[in-house]
N, C-alpha and C positions, 0 to 999 in steps of 0.2 A: 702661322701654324696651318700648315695642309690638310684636309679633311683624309682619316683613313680609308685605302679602298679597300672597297671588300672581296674578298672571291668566292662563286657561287661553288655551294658545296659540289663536290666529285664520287660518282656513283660507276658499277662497273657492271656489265654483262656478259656472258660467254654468246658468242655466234651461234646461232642453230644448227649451220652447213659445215663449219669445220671446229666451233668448239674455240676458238679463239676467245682470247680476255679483250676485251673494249673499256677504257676509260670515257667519259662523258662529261658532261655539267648541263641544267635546265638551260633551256633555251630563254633567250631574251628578247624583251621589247620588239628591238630591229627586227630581230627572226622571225616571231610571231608576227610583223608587219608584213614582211617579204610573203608567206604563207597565205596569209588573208587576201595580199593584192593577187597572188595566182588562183588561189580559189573561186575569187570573183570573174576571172577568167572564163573563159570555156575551151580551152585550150590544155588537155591533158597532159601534154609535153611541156609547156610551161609550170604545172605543180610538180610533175616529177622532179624537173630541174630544179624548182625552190622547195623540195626534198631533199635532195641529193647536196644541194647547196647547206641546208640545215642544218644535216649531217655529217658532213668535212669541219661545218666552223664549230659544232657540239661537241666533236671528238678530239678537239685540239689539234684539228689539220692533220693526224693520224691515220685519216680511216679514209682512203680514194670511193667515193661511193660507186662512180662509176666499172667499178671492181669488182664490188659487190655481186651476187646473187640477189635477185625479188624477195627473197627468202629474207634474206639477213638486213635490207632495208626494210621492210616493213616490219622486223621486229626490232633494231635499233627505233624506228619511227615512233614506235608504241612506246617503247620504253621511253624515251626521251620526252616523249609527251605525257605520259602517267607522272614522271617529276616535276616536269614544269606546268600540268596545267591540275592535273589529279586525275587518281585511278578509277573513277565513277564519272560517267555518260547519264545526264538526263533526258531522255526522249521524250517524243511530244507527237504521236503519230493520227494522223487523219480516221473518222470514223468512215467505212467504206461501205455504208449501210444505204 
């Protein structure tokens, strides 16, 4: 007997730029790995690229992010990260006193 796979739930947004439907699912593990290692980077063009990566393999290979508008990546970006990580930011900022 094979263990069930599961599929991660699918959530959908309209584009800001032209209003288009986007299918999605959280991002996983690997993804969030991929992320982490460009961040630690310092290398700008490398996070874009493991953005852009993030959001071709989130969208079901549906969505060219290289396509994209600035616009409509950084809001699939947010959405996609509000499901898979949560929609609350804890900060933690320096006193400048």
């Amino acid at each position: 007997m094979s263990l069930p796979i599961q599929s991660a739930p699918t959530y959908t947004t309209n584009l800001p730029s032209d209003g288009r439907e986007v299918k999605f699912r959280p991002f996983l593990v690997k993804e969030q790995k991929i992320l982490v290692l460009a961040r630690e980077g310092e290398d700008t063009r490398k996070t874009l690229d493991a953005v852009k990566e993030l959001i071709h393999n989130v969208t079901f290979e549906k969505v060219v992010a290289d396509e994209l508008p600035m616009v409509d990546l950084e809001w699939l970006f947010i959405k996609i990260r509000a499901v898979s990580v949560g929609e609350h930011v804890t900060l933690t900022l320096p006193c400048q006193l």
